[in-house]
C-alpha positions as CSV (number, residue, x, y, z in Angstrom):
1,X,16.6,62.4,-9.3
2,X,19.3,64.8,-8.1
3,X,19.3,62.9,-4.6
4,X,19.8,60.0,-6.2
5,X,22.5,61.0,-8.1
6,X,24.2,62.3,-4.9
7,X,23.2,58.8,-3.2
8,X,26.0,57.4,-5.5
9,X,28.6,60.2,-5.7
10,X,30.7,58.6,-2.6
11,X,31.0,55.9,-4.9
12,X,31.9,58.1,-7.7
13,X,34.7,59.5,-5.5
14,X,36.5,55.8,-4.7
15,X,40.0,54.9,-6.3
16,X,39.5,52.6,-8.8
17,X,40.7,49.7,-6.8
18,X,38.1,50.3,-4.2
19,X,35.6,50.3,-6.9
20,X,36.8,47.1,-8.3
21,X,37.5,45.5,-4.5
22,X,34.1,46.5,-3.9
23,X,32.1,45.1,-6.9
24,X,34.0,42.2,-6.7
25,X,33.0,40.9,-2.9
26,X,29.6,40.2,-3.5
27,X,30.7,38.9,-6.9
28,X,32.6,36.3,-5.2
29,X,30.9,35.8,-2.2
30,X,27.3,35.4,-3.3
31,X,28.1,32.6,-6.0
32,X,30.6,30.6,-3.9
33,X,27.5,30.3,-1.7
34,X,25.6,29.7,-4.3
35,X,28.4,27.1,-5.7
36,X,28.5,25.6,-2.4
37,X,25.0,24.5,-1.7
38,X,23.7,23.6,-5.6
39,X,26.9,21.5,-5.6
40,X,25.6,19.5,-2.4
41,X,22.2,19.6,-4.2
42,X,22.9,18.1,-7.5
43,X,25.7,16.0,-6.2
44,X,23.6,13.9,-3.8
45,X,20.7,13.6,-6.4
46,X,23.2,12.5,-8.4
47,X,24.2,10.0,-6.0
48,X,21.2,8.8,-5.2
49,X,19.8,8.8,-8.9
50,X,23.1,6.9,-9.6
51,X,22.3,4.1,-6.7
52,X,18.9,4.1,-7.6
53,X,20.1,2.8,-11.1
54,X,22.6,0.4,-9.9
55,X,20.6,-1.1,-7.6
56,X,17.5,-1.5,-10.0
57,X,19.8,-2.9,-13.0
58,X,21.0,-5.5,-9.8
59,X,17.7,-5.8,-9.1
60,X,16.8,-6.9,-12.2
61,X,19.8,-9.4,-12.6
62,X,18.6,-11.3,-9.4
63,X,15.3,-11.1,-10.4
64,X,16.3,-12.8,-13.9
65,X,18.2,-15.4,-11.9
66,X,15.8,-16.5,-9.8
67,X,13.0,-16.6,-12.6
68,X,15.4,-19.2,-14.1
69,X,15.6,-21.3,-10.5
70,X,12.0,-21.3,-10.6
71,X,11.7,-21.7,-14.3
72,X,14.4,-24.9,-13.9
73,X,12.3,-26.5,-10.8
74,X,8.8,-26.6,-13.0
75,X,11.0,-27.8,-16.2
76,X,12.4,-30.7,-13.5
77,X,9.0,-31.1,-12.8
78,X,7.5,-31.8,-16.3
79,X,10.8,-33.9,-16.9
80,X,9.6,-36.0,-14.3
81,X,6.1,-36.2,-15.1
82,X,6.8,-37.9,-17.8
83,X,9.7,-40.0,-16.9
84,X,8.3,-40.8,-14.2
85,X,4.8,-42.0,-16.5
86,X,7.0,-44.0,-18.7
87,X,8.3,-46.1,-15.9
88,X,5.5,-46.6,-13.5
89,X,3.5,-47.5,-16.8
90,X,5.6,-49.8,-18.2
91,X,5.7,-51.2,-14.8
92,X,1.8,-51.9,-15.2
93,X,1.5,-53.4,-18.6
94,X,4.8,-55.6,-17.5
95,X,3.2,-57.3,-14.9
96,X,4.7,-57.6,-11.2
97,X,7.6,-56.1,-10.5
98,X,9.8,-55.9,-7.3
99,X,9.5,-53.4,-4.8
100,X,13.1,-52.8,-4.8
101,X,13.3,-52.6,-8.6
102,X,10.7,-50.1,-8.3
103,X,12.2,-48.1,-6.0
104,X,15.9,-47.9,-7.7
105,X,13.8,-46.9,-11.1
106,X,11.7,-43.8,-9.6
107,X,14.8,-42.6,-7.2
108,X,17.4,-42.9,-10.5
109,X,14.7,-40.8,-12.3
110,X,14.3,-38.2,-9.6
111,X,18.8,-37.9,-8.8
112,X,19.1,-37.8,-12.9
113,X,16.5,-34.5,-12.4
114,X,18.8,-33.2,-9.9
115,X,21.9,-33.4,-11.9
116,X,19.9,-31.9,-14.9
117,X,18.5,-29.3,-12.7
118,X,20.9,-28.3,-10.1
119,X,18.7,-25.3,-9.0
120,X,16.5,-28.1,-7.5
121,X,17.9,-29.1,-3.7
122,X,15.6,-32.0,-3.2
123,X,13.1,-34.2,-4.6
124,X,10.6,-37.1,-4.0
125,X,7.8,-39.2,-5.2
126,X,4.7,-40.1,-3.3
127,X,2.6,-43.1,-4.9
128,X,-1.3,-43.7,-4.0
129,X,-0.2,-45.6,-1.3
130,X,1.5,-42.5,0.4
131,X,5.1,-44.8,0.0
132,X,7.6,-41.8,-0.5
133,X,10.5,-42.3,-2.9
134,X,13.2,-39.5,-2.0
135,X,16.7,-38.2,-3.6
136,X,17.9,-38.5,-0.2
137,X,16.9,-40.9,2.3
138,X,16.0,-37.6,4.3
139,X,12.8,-37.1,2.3
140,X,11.5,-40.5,3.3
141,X,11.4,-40.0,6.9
142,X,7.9,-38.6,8.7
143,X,6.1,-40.4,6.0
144,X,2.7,-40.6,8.2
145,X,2.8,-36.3,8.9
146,X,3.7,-36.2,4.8
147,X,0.5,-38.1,4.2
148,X,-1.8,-36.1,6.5
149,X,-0.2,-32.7,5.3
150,X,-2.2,-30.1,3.8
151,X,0.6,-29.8,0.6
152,X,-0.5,-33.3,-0.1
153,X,-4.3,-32.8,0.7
154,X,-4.2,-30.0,-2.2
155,X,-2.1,-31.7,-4.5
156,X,-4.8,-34.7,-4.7
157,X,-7.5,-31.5,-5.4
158,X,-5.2,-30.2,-8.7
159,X,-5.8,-31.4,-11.9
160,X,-2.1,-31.8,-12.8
161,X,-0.5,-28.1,-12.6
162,X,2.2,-27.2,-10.7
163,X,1.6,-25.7,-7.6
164,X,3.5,-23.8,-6.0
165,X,3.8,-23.9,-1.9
166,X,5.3,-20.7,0.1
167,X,8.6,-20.5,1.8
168,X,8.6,-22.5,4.8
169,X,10.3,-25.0,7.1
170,X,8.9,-28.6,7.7
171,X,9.5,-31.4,9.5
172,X,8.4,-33.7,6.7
173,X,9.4,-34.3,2.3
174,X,12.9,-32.4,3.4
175,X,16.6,-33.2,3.7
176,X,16.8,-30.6,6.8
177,X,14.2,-29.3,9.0
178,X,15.9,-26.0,10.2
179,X,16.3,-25.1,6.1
180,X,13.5,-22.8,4.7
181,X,12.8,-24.4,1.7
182,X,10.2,-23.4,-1.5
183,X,8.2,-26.1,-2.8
184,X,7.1,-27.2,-6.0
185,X,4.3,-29.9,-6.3
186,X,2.2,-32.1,-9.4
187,X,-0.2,-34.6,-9.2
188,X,0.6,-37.2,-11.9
189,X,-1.6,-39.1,-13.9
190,X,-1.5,-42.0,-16.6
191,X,-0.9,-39.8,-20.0
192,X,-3.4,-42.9,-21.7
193,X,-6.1,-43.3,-18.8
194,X,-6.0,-40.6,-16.8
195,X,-5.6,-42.2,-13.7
196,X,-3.7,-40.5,-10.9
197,X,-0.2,-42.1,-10.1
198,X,1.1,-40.2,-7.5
199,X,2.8,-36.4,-6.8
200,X,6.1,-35.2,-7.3
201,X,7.6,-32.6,-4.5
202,X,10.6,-30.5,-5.4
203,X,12.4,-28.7,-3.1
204,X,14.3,-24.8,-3.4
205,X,16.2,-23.9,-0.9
206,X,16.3,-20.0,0.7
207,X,19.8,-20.3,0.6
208,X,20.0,-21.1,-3.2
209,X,18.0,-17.7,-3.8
210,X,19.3,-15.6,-1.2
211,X,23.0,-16.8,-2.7
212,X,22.1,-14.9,-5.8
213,X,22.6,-11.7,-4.2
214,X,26.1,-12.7,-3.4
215,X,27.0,-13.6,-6.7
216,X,25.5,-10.1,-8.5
217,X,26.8,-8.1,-5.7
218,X,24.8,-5.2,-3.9
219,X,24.6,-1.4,-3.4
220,X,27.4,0.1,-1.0
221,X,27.2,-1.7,2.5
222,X,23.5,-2.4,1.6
223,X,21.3,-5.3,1.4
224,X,18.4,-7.4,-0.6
225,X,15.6,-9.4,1.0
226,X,12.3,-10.7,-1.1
227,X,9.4,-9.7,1.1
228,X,5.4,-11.6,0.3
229,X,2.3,-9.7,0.7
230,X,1.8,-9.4,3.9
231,X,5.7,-8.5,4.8
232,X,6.7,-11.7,6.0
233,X,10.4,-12.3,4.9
234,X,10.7,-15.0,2.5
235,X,14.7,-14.2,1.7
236,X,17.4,-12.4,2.9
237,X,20.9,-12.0,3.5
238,X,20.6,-12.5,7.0
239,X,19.2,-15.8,7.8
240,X,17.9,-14.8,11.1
241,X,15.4,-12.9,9.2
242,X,13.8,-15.2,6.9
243,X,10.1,-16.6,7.6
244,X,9.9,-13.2,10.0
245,X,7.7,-10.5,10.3
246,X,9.9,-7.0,9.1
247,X,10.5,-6.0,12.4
248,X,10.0,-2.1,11.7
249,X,6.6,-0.9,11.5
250,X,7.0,1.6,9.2
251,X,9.2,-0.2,6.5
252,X,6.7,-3.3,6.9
253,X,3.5,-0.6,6.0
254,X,5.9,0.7,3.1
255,X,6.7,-3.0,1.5
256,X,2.8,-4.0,2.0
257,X,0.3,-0.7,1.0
258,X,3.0,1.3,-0.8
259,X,2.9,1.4,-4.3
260,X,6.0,3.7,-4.5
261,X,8.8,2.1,-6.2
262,X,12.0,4.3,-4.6
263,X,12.1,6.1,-0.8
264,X,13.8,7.5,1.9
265,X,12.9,5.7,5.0
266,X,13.9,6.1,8.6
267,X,14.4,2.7,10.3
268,X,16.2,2.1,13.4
269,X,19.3,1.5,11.5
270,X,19.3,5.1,10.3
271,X,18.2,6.7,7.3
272,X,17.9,4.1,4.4
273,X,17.3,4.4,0.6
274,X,15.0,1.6,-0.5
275,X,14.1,0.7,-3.8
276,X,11.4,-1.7,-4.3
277,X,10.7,-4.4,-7.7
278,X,8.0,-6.8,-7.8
279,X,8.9,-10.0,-8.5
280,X,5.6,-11.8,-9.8
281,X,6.4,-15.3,-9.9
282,X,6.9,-15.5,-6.0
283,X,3.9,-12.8,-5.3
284,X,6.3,-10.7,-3.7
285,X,8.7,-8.1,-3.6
286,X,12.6,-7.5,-3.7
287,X,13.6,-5.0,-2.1
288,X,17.4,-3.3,-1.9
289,X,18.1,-0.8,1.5
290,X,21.1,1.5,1.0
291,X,22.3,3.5,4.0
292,X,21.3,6.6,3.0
293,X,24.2,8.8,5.5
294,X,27.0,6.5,3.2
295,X,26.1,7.5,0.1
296,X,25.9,11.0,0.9
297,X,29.4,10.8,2.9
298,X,31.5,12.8,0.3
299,X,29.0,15.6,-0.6
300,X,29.9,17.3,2.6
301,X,33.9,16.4,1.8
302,X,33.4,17.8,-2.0
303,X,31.5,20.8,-0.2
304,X,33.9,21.9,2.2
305,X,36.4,21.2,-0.4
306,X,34.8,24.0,-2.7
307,X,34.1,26.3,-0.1
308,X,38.0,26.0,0.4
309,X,38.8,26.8,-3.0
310,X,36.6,29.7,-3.2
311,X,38.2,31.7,0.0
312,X,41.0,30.8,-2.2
313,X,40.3,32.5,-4.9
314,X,38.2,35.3,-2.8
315,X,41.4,35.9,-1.3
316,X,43.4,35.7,-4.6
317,X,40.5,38.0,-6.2
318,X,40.8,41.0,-3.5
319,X,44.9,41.1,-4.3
320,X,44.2,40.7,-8.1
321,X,41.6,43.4,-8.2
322,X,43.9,45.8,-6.2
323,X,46.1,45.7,-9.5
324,X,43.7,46.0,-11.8
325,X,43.2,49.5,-13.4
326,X,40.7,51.0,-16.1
327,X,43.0,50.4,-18.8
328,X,43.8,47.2,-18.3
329,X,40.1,46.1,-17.6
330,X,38.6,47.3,-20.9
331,X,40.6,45.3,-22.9
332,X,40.2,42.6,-21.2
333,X,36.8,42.6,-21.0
334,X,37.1,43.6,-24.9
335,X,38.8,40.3,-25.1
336,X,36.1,38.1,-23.1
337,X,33.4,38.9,-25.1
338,X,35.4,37.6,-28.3
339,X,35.9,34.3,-26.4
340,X,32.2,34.0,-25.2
341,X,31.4,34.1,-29.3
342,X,34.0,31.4,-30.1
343,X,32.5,29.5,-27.0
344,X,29.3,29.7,-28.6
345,X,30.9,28.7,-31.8
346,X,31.2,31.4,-33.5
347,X,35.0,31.1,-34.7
348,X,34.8,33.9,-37.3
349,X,37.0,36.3,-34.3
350,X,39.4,39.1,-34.8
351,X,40.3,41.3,-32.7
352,X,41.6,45.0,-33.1
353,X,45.6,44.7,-32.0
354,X,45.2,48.8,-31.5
355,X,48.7,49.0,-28.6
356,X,52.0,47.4,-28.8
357,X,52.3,46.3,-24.8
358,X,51.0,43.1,-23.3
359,X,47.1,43.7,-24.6
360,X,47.8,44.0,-27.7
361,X,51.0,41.2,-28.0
362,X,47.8,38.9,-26.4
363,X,45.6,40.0,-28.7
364,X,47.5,39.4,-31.6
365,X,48.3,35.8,-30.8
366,X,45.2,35.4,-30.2
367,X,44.2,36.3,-33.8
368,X,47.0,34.1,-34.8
369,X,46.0,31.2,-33.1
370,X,42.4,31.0,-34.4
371,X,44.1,31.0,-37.2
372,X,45.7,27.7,-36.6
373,X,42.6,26.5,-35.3
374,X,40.6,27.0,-38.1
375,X,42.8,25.2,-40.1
376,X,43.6,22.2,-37.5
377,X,40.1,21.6,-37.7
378,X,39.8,21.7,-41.3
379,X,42.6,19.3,-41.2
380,X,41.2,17.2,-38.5
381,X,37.9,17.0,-40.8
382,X,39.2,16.1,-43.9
383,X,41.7,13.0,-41.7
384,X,38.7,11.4,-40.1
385,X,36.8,11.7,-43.9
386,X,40.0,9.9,-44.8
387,X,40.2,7.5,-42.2
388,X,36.1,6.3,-42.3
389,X,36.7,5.4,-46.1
390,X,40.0,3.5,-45.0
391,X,37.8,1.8,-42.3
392,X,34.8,1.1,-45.1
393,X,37.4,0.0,-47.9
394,X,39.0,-2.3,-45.2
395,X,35.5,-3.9,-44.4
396,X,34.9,-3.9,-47.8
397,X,38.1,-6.0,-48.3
398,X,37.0,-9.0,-45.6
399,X,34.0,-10.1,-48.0
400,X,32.6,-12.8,-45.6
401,X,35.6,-15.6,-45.5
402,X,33.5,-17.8,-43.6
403,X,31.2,-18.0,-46.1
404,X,33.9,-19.3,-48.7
405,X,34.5,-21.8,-46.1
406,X,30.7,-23.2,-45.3
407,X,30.1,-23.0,-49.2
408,X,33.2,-25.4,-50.0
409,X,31.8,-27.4,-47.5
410,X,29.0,-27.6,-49.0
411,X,30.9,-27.9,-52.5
412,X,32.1,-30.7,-50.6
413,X,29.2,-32.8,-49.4
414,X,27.9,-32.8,-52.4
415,X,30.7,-33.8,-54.6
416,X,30.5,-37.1,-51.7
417,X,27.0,-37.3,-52.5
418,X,27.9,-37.6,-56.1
419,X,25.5,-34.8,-56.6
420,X,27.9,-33.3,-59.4
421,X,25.1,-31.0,-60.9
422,X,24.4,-29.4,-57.8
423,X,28.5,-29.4,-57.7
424,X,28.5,-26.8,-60.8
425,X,26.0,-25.0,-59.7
426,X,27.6,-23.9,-56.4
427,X,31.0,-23.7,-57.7
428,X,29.4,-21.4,-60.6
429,X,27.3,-19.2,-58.2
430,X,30.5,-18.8,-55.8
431,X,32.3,-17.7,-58.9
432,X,29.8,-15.4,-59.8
433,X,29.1,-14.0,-56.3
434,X,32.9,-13.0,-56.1
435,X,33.3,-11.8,-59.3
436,X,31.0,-9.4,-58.7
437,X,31.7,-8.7,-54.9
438,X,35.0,-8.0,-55.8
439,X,34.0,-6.0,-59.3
440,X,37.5,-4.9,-60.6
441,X,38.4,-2.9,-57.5
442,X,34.8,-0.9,-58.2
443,X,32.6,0.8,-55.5
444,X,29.5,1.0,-56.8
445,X,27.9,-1.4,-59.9
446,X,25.1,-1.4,-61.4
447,X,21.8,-2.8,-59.4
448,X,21.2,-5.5,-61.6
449,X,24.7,-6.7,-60.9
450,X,23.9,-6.4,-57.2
451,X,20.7,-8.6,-57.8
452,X,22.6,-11.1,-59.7
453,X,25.5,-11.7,-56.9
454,X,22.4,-12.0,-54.6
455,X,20.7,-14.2,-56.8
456,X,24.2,-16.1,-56.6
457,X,24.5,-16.1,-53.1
458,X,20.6,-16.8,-52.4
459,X,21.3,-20.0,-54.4
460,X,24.2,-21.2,-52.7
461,X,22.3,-20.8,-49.2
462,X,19.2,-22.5,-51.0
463,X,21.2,-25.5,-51.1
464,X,22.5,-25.1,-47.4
465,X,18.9,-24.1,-46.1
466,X,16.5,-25.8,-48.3
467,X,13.9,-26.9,-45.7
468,X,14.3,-23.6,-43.7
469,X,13.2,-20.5,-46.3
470,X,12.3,-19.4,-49.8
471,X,13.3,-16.2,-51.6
472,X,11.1,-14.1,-54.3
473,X,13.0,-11.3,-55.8
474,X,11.0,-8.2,-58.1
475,X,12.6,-5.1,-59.5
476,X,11.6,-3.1,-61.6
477,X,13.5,-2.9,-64.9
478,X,13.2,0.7,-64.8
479,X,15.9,0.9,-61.8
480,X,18.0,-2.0,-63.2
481,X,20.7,0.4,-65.0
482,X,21.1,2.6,-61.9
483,X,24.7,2.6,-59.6
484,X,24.4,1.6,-56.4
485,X,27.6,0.9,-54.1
486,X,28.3,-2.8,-54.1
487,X,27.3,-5.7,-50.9
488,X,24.5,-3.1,-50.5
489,X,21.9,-5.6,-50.9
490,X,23.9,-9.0,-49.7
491,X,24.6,-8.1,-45.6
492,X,20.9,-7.5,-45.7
493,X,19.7,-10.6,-47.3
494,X,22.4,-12.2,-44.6
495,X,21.3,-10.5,-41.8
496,X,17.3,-11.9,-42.8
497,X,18.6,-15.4,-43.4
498,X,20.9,-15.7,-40.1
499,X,19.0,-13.9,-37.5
500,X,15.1,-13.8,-39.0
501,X,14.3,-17.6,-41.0
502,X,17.1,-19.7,-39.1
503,X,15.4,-19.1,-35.8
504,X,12.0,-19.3,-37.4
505,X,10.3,-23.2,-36.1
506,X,8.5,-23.0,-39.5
507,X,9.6,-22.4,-43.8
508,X,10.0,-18.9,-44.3
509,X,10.0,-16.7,-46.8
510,X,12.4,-14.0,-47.7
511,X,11.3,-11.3,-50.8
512,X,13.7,-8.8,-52.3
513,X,12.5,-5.6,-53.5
514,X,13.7,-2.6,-55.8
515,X,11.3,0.9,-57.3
516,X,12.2,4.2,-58.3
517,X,10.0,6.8,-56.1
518,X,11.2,10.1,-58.2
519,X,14.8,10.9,-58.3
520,X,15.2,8.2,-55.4
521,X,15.5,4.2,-55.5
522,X,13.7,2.3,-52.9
523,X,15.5,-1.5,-51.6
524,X,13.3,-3.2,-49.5
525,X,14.5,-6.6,-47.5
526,X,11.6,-8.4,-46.0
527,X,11.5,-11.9,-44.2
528,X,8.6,-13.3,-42.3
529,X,11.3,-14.8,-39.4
530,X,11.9,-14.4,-35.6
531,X,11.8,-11.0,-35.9
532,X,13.7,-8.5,-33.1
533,X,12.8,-8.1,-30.1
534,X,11.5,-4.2,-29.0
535,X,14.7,-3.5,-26.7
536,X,17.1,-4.5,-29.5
537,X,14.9,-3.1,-32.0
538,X,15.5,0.3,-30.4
539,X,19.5,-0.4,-29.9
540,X,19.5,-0.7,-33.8
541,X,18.0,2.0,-34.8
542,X,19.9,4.1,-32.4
543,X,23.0,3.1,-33.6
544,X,21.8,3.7,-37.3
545,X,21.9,7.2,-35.9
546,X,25.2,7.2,-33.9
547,X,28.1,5.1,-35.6
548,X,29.9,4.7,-32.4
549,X,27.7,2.6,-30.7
550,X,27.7,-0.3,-33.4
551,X,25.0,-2.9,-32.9
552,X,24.7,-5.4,-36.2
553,X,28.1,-5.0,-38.2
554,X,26.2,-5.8,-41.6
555,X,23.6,-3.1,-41.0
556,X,25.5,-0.1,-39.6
557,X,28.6,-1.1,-42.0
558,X,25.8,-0.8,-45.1
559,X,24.2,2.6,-43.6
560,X,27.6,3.9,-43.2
561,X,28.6,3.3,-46.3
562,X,25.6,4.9,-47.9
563,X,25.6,7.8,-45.6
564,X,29.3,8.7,-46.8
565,X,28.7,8.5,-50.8
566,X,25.6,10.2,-50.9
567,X,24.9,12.1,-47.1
568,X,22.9,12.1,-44.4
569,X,19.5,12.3,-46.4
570,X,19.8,8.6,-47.5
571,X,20.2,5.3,-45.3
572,X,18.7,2.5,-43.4
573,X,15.1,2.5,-41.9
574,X,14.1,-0.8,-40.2
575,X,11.1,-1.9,-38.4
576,X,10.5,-5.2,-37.1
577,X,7.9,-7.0,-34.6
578,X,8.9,-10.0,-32.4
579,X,8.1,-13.2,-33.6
580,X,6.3,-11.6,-37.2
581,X,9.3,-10.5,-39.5
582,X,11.0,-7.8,-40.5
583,X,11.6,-4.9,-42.9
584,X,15.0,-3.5,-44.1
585,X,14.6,-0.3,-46.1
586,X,17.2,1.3,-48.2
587,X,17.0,4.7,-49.6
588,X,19.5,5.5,-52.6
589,X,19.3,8.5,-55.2
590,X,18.6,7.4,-58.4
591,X,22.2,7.6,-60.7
592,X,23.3,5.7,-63.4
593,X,26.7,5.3,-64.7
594,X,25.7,7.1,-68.1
């Protein structure tokens, strides 16, 4: 123990500033190192988690597009089924009819197709008798190799779907044989007899696909191609590459066996990034290649850049520690510690002003301005409390002037149709409904005033919406007397209407509910309509739980509302299923005005 003791007494023996110059080198050194290289770390993960993003959300957005090309090329195609029925069986039950009038009939039906669907390049009709009836006088040509084709041998084996033929170029049922086009056939037959009348062809051009990348834009000086199943390029930006095999072996075995969805591959253009989405309806893949060097380019820059600043402040740290003494450092570090507790949060901080020289002249303005802060925050809390029931009044204030508008409208009509008891009616539920919405400058009334300007409002929209819903209302009379704050229940009920039964194809039905559940009241909201989708479903309820990011102004201005007169415990729940309804809880404490 003693020769350890003595192992340390040269260390003992050092001036102060040695001892502090000496502590403080590794200090610096070993975290600037340390600095240097997890700064290169996370900032190229960052990067690259960043591109990855980018070029999936991209990814997505072309995907999307060209789901709608192929989505507008079958709607074209069941267009022209039955256009194209219409006319070649009126033809038959009219008895003989011109060739040429035949002719200008099909080809206006297939250009009117075109203009309807401009995703759709080309298009033609081939009869029984193998005549071809083209958009352009293009299609017509090579009828003979048209009839002998295998597209045409498997259309007369469909029963009617569409079928959908790879990427390819042909010298036949195109406007021009060097375009790679994707095709789009359907046998058609007689919608009364069943008897086949011919097969529509409807041409996609690569250029129309690969001119989607263009307009979403791509990863920095990347690019997009859509690869099939056995990596043969079916799109890309360079159009020396389409209908070829990917010429490297190992990015080819990647597209084809991998089931990886991000890399890093080395290809003979350098290191790449690729990120890989399937895109079903072409029984393929799209896939986005970032250079992965350029991406990386300014970690080495922000690197270097740090590693600058650090010998900076190394060199900055051996002079300060020279002038740093034992009297000095204890306070300071006396000071730190006080600051790491108010970091932490802990704002409850004074410190002991025991000198009058700089220390202590620090020390006391420090006491003096957590002070101030204390109190600015204070302040600051009680401004934005201030300023959210501004905001709330001020919604408050804009009660729905649209809906003023599209009830005297509708005050209107009817007064035209002479319909002067439905007249009163409206005018006397709009009276009502404001009366109470506006409730003498009040913010809360009782429920069953809530229920009765909904029961106004309900009725006006009855009127408007008669064939679209129906509305059932129950409350218990035991919750009738208690104070809820007013337009609680009406955004709600507007929200159902205007977003669940409008959208709804069928009569739907819409059913208020009120309980007490203890010292609570329970408002439920239920419609049987469109319902919300899961992704928006999830943006809701998120901002139910974060008032800055506002999705729904009725909801979030009802939960925020609530939320201020009563707290966090009480609000919104809702919970909702695509295409079956949904369900608007409100929780309230139970008060009455007694």
């Amino acid at each position: 123990m003693v020769k350890q003791f003595k192992r340390f007494e040269w260390f003992r023996n050092l001036l102060i500033r040695n001892k502090i110059t000496l502590v403080y080198v590794p200090l610096i050194i070993i975290p600037l190192f340390v600095l240097g290289f997890a700064s290169h770390h996370i900032y190229t993960n960052a990067i690259v988690e960043k591109t990855v993003k980018n070029a999936s959300d991209n990814s997505s957005l072309i995907i999307t597009q060209i789901n709608g090309i192929l989505t507008n090329a079958i709607s074209s195609a069941n267009m022209l089924t039955l256009n194209l029925n219409k006319v070649l069986v009126e033809e038959q039950t009219r008895g003989q009819v011109s060739e040429l009038q035949q002719y200008t009939k099909i080809t206006n039906q297939l250009s009117f197709a075109l203009v309807v669907f401009r995703d759709v390049e080309s298009a033609a009709f081939i009869d029984q008798e193998n005549r071809i009836y083209g958009s352009n006088l293009a299609m017509e040509s090579e009828a003979e190799l048209a009839a002998s084709s295998a597209m045409l041998q498997r259309l007369r084996q469909s029963n009617g779907a569409n079928l959908w033929f790879p990427m390819e170029r042909r010298e036949y049922l195109v406007t021009d044989k060097g375009e790679p086009v994707l095709t789009l056939g359907k046998r058609i037959v007689n919608i009364n007899t069943g008897a086949p009348l011919g097969y529509i062809i409807l041409n996609i051009r690569e250029s129309a696909l690969s001119a989607v990348y263009r307009d979403i834009g791509s990863i920095k000086e990347g690019s997009y191609f859509i690869a099939d199943g056995e990596g043969r390029i079916v799109s890309s930006q360079n159009k020396d590459a389409v209908l070829q095999q990917i010429e490297e072996p190992g990015l080819r075995s990647w597209v084809v066996e991998s089931e990886e969805l991000t890399a890093v591959h080395t290809t003979e253009q350098g290191k790449m990034l690729l990120i890989s989405t399937a895109i079903p309806s072409l029984n393929g893949r799209l896939i986005s290649m970032a250079p992965y060097a350029l991406l990386t380019e300014d970690t080495g820059k922000i690197t270097i850049l740090i590693i600058l600043i650090g010998l900076v402040c190394f060199v900055f740290a051996l002079i300060g520690a020279r002038l740093l003494s034992n009297v000095i450092a204890k306070p300071i570090v006396h000071l730190s510690r006080h600051m790491k507790k108010i970091k932490e949060g802990n704002l409850d901080q004074q410190l002991e002003v025991g000198s009058g020289d700089e220390i202590g002249l620090l020390a006391s303005g420090f006491n003096t301005m957590m002070g101030r802060i204390k109190e600015l925050l204070m302040n600051i809390n009680a401004e934005q409390r201030k300023k959210r029931e501004y905001e709330l009044a001020l919604m408050q204030a804009q009660i729905k002037p649209h809906f003023l508008y599209n009830t005297l409208d509708v005050i209107y009509t009817l007064s035209e149709m002479g319909r002067t008891r439905d007249v009163q009616r409206t005018t006397k539920a709009l009276a009502d409904f404001y009366r109470v919405a506006l409730s003498q400058g009040k913010d809360q009334i009782r429920l069953e005033d809530e229920i009765r300007s909904v029961m106004d409002y309900l009725s006006i929209q009855r009127i408007r919406y008669s064939d679209v819903f129906d509305f059932e209302i129950n409350v218990g009379p035991d919750v009738l007397n208690c104070t809820i704050p007013k337009l609680t229940i009406q955004p709600l009920v507007e929200n159902a209407i205007y977003h669940g039964l409008k959208n709804k194809p069928t009569f739907g039905q819409l059913t208020i509910e009120a309980r007490r559940e203890e010292q609570k009241v329970i408002l439920t909201v239920k419609d049987d309509g469109a319902g919300i989708t899961e992704e928006r479903l999830l943006r809701i309820k998120g901002s139910l739980n974060d008032s800055s990011q506002q999705v729904g102004y009725g909801i979030c201005s009802v939960n925020e509302r609530i939320k201020l007169y009563f707290g966090e415990q009480y609000g919104l729940l809702i919970d909702s299923e695509s295409g079956h309804g949904s369900v608007v809880t409100v929780e309230l404490p139970y008060q009455t005005s007694d």
